[in-house]
C-alpha positions in Angstrom: -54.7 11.3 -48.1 -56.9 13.1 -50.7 -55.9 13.1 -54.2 -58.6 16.0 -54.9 -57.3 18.8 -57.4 -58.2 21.9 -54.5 -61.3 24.2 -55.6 -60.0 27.6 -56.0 -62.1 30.2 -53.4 -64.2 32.6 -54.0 -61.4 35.5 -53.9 -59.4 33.2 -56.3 -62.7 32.8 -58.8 -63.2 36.8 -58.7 -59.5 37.5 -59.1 -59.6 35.0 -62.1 -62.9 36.5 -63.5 -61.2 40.4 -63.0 -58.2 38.9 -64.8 -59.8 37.9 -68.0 -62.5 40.8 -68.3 -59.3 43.3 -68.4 -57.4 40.5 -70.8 -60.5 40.7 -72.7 -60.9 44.6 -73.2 -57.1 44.7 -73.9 -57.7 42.2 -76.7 -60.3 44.4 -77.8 -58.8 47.8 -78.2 -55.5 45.8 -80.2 -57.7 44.6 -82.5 -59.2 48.2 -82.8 -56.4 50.4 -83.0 -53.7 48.0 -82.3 -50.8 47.6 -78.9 -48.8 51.0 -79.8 -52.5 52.8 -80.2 -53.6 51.2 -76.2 -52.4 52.3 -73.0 -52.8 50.7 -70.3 -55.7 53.5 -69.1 -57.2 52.8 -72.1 -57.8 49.0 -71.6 -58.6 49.4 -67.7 -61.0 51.9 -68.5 -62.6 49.7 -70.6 -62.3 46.8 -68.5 -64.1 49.0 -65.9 -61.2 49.1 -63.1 -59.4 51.4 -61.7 -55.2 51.5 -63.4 -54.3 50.3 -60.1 -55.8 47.2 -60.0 -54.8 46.8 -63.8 -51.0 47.3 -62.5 -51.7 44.7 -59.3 -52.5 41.9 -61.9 -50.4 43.2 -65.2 -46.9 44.3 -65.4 -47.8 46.0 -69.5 -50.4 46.5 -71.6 -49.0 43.5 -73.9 -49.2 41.5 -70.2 -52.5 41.7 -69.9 -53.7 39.8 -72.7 -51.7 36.7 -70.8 -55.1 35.1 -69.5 -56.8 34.9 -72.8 -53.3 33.0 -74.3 -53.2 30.3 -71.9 -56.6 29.8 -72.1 -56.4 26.9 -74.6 -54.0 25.0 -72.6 -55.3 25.1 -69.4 -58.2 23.3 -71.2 -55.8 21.0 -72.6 -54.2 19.8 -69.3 -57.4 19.3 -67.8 -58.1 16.9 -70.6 -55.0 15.0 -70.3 -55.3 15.1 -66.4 -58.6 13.2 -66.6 -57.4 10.6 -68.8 -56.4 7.3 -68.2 -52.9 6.1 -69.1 -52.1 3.8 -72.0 -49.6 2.1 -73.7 -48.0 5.2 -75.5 -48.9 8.9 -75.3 -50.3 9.5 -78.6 -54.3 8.5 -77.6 -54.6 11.0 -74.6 -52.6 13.8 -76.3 -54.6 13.6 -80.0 -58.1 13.3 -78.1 -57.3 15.9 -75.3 -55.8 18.5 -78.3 -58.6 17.7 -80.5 -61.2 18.5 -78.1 -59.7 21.3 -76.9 -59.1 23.1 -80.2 -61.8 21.9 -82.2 -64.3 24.9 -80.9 -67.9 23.1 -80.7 -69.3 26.0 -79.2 -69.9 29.8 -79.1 -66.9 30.0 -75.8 -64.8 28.2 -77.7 -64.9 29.8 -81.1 -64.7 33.5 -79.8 -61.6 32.1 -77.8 -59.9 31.2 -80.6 -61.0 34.3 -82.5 -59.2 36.3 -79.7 -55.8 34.0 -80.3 -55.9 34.2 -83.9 -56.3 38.7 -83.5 -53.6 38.5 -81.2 -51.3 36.3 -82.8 -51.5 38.6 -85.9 -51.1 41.6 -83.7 -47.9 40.1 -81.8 -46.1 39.3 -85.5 -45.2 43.4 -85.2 -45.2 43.6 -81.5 -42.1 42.2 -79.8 -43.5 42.5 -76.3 -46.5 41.0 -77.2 -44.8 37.9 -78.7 -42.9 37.7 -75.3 -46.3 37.3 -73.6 -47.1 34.3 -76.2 -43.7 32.5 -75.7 -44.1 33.0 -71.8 -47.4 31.3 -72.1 -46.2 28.7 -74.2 -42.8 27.9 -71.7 -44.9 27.9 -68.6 -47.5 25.5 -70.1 -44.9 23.3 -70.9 -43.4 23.6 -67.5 -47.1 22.4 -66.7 -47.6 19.7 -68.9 -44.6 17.9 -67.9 -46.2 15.9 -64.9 -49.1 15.9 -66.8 -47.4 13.3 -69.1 -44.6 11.4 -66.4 -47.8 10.3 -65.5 -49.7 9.2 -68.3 -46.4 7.7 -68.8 -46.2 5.8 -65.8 -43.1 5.1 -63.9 -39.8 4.3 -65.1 -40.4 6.6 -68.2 -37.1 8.2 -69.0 -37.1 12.0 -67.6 -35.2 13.0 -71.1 -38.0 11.4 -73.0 -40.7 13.2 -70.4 -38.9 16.7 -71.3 -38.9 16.5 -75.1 -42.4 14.8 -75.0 -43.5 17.7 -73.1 -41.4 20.2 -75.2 -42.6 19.0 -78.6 -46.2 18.8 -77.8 -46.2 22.0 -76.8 -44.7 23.6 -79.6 -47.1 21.1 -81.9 -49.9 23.2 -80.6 -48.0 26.8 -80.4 -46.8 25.8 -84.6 -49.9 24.9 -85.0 -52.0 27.9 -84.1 -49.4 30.4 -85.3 -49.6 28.8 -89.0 -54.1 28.6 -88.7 -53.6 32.4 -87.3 -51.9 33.6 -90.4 -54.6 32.4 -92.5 -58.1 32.9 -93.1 -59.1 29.0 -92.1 -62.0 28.2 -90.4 -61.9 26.9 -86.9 -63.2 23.3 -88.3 -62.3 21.3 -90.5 -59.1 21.6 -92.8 -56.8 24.0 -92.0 -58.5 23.8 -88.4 -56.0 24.8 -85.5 -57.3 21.2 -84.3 -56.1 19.3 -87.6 -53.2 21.0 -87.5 -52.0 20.6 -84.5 -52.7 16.8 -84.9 -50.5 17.2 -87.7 -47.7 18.7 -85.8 -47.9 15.9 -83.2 -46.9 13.1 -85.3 -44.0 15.4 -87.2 -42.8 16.4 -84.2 -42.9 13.4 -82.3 -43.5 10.7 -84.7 -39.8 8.9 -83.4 -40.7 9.1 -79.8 -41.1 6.0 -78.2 -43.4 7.5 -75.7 -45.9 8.8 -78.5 -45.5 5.4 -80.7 -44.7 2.8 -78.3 
């Protein structure tokens, strides 16, 4: 039987790619003029769609800008989902979170450009914070059999669930703290160093993370 992750179709790809160019143009017009100054006309004109479709992917205008959140860890799963298992946890997660925060590339840096202008914008927007801490549940939801099995078997589910729980919320502390500053995206102050940082606070007394 096939282990395989399945390739999503071609109605999966465009649904995905429609998705994001409306997260996109919502971003856009909250940095411009801010979530109570957007409807959601506003950002599916933009996004070039008809409000319909906006309302057959989005529930709200704060909703929409769900795709561009969980952008960074999707890219973080698929790290740790490719990596081999070891004798504790810390290797694969500080490799998989460096390399997915630590923005080599033009993608990468305008991605987190978009988290850091949304992040500042959902500090007065309560809906919009709902959207980040939705994002943030259901990736850890994710991540957890991400880890039972970079953990191997007999790994205590407890331990699995507050591995899971903490490294998630390493990353979420992490880019809320570089999102309030001006830091760069490298280097000190980097959401990648931080949230390297928060990783060994958070779960320095795991056994799973320090063997």
């Amino acid at each position: 039987m096939s282990t395989e992750p399945t390739q999503p179709t071609l109605t999966e790809r465009r649904k995905a790619a429609t998705q994001l160019e409306i997260a996109r143009a919502a971003a856009s017009l909250f940095a411009e003029r801010g979530p109570d100054g957007t409807t959601a006309e506003d950002i599916a004109h933009r996004a070039g769609v008809a409000l319909r479709t906006f309302y057959r992917y989005f529930r709200s205008k704060q909703d929409a800008v769900g795709p561009l959140l969980s952008g960074g860890g999707e890219r973080w799963r698929s790290l740790l989902e490719a990596a081999e298992p070891q004798d504790t946890l810390a290797g694969p997660l500080e490799r998989a979170v460096t390399e997915a925060l630590a923005a080599p590339g033009a993608d990468a840096v305008e991605q987190l450009g978009w988290t850091r202008g949304l992040l500042r914008a959902a500090a007065q927007d309560p809906a919009l914070r709902a959207v980040w801490y939705r994002v943030n549940q259901d990736s850890e939801e994710r991540l957890l059999p991400v880890l039972a099995r970079l953990a191997g078997e007999g790994a205590d589910p407890l331990e699995l669930r507050l591995a899971a729980a903490a490294a998630t919320d390493a990353v979420r502390v992490a880019l809320e703290s570089w999102a309030a500053t001006d830091a760069p995206t490298a280097g000190p102050g980097s959401p990648a160093e931080l949230a390297v940082r928060c990783l060994h606070q958070l779960m320095g007394g795991m056994r799973l993370f320090t063997g």
